[in-house]
N, C-alpha and C positions, 0 to 999 in steps of 0.2 A: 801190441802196436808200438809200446814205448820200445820193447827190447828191438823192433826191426830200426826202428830211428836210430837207437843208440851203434848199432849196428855198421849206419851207414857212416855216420859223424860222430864223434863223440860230444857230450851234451854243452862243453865251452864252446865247440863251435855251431852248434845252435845256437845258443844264448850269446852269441858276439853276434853274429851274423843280422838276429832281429835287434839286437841292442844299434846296431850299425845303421841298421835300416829307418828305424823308428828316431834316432838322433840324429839322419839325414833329412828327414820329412820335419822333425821339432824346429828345423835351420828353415827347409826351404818356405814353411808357410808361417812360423814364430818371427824369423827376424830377413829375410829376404823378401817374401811377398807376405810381410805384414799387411800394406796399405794396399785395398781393394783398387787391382787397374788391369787396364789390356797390356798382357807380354806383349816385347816389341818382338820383332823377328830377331833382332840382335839379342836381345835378351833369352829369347825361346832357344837360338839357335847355338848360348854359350851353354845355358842348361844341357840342352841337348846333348853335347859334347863332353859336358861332365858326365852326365849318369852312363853313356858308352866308355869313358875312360877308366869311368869305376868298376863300370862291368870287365872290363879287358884287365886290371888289375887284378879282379878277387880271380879270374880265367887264370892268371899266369898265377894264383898261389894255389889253384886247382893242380894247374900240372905240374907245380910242384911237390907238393904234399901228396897227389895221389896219381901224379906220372899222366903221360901222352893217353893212353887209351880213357881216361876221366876225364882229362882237358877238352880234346878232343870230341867227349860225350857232351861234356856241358858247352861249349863254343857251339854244334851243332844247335844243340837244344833252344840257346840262347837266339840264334839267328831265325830258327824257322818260329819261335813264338816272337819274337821281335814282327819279321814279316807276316806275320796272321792276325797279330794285333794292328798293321795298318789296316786291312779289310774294316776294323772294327771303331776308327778313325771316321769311316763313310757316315757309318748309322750315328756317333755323336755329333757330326755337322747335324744330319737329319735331327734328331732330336734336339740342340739346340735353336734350329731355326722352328719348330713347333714351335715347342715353349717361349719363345722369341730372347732368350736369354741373351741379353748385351755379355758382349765381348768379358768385359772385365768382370765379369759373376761368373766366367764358365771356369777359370783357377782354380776357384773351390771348391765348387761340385764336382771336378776330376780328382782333386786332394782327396774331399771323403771318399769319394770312389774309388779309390788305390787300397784307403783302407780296408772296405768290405771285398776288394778283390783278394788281398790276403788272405783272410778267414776263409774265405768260399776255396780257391784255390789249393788250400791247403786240403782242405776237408777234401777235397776231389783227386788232389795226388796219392793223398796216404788212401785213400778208397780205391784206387785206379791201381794202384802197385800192391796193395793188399790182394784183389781182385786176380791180375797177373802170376803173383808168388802163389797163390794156392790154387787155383783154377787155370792151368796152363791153357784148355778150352777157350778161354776168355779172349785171348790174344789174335783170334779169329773172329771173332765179336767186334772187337774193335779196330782192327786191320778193315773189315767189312764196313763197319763203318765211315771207316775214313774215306773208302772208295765210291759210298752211294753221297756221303757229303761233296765229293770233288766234282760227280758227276752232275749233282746238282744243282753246283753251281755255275757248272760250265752250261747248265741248259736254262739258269733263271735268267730273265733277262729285268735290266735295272737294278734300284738298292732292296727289293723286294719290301715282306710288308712293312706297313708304317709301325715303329716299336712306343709309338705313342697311344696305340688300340691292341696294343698288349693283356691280354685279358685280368693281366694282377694289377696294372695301371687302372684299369676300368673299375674292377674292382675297387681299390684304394680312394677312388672319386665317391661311390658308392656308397662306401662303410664311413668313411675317416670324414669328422667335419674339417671342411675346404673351404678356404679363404680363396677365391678366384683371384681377388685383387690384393692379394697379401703381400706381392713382389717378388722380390730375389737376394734382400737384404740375409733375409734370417730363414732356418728351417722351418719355425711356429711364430702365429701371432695371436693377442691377446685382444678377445675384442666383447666388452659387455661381461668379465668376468672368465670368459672361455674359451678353452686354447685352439684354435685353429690350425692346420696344416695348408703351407704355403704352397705357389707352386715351384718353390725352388726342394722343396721335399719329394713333390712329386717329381721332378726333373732326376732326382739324387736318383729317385728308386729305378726309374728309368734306367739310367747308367746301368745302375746294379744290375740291375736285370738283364740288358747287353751284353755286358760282360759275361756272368753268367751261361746265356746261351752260345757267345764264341769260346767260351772256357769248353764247354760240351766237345768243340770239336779240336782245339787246339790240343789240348792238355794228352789224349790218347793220343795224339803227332807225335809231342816230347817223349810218349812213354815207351814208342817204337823205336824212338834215340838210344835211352836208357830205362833200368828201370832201380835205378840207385837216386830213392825221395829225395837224397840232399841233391843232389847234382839236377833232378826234375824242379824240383822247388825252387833255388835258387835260382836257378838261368830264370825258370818262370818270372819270380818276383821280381828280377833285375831288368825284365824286358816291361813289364808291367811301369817298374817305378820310373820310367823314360818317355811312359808313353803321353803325360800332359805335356811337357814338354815338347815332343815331337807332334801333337793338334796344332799347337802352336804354330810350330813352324813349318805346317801341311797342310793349315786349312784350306788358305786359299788360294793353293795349286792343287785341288784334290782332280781334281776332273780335267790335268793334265797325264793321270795315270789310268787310263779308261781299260787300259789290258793288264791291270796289275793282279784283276783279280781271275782271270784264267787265269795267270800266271802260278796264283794261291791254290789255284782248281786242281792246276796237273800236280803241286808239291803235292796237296792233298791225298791226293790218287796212287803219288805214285809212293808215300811214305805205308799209306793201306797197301798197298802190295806186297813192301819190303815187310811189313807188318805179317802178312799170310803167310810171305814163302819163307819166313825165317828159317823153319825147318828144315826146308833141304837148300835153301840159297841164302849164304854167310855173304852180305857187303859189307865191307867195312867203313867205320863211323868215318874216315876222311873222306869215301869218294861218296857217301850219302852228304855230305857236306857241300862238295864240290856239283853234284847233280842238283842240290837245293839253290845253290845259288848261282849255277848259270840258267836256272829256270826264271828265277828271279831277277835277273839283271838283264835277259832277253825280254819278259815281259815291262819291264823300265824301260829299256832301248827302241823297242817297238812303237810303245806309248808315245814318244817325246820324238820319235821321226816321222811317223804317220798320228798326227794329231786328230782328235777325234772328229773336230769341225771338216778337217779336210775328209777321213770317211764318210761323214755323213754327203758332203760335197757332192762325191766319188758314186 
């Protein structure tokens, strides 16, 4: 496992890479959002603009150091898990408005939940391209995959189930002694000697667990891009560490994009395709680039000229 890593990156740019990452996050929540509040839009939407300018920077020292066909893999990569991660924007409105988490407490819970997306993500790349490198059968699998997920989300209708009756969340309620009335200040509270779990613990795990389940279907999309872990990993983590910032500045225009997630349906579908017929049909990484995002930017256009109020009208 280590010699395939070493392989793909050599081990300084590992170790910069999370060094970078990790002393980006020590900035944004140690000495920028120290003090618990609601990001403004202005504020969400300069964020915003950073962690895309960051991503488009360490892109340009991709195609530098390892040329257009890597660039190329990881810009792909980076867009279509960017756009799968809004879908997954819907379910943390939903589950914020459960738990009734005020604005200014939902910063945090997306901060720690960046970081268990790391770990988990990681674990599921290097399993997913392990999986790929020795099992070429596998690439059928999850090409298949990607095509009964697209189809079925073009057939659910609404944000489907509630991820608050999650059966590990139920669970968690269950097992773990709950503070109902514990708040959203702290993870645990202390009461009579004994430690209690909040529900902003439970809200946390929630996240985790969303994530988690859209990781399931994203992560084999990127692995249909490429299947070089640095270049899957990084674009991953780079779309990831952008995405509180981008709730921010989406929450409440979410249900101005009511076809965003067919939109997500056909990439899905059609990245499981390019996924099966690898074998006898070679696209290349630009025009799967180019098919990703005029799917994507049709389902945008769509959204914002026929608004949803006026369908339902209609």
């Amino acid at each position: 496992m280590v010699d395939a890593l070493l392989q793909a990156a050599p081990w300084w740019a590992w170790g910069g890479f999370h060094a970078f990452v990790f002393l980006m996050l020590a900035l944004d929540l140690g000495v920028f959002n120290r003090r618990i509040h609601a990001p403004s839009m202005k504020e969400a939407g300069i964020w915003s603009a950073v962690w895309i300018g960051l991503a488009l920077i360490f892109n340009g020292l991709i195609f530098q150091a390892e040329g257009t066909q890597k660039g190329l893999e990881w810009l792909t990569g980076y867009v279509l898990e960017k756009s799968l991660s809004v879908d997954n924007l819907f379910v943390f409105v939903l589950v914020f408005q459960s738990f009734r988490v005020d604005l200014r407490h939902q910063h945090r819970v997306l901060f720690w939940g960046v970081l268990g997306a790391l770990l988990m993500r990681a674990a599921m790349i290097l399993a997913g391209t392990a999986l790929l490198n020795r099992f070429h059968w596998m690439i059928y699998v999850f090409g298949g995959f990607l095509i009964f997920t697209g189809i079925r989300m073009l057939l659910t209708k609404g944000s489907g189930p509630d991820p608050t009756q999650n059966p590990l969340v139920r669970a968690f309620r269950r097992f773990v002694p709950y503070d109902e009335k514990g708040g959203h200040e702290h993870f645990w509270s202390l009461r009579d000697g004994r430690r209690y779990a909040t529900p902003m613990l439970l809200v946390l795990i929630t996240i985790e667990v969303t994530d988690l389940v859209f990781a399931v279907d994203s992560i084999p999309a990127v692995l249909a891009v490429s299947r070089d872990p640095f270049v899957v990993y990084t674009s991953n983590i780079f779309a990831v560490l952008g995405l509180r910032s981008l709730y921010f500045l989406l929450a409440k225009a979410m249900d101005r994009f009511h076809r965003l997630k067919t939109g997500l349906a056909v990439v899905l579908a059609f990245v499981g395709l390019k996924m099966c017929a690898a074998e006898w049909v070679k696209i290349p990484v630009h025009y799967s680039l180019l098919v990703i995002a005029a799917i994507l930017a049709g389902s945008i256009i769509t959204s914002l000229a026929w608004p949803a109020e006026q369908q339902d009208a209609e």
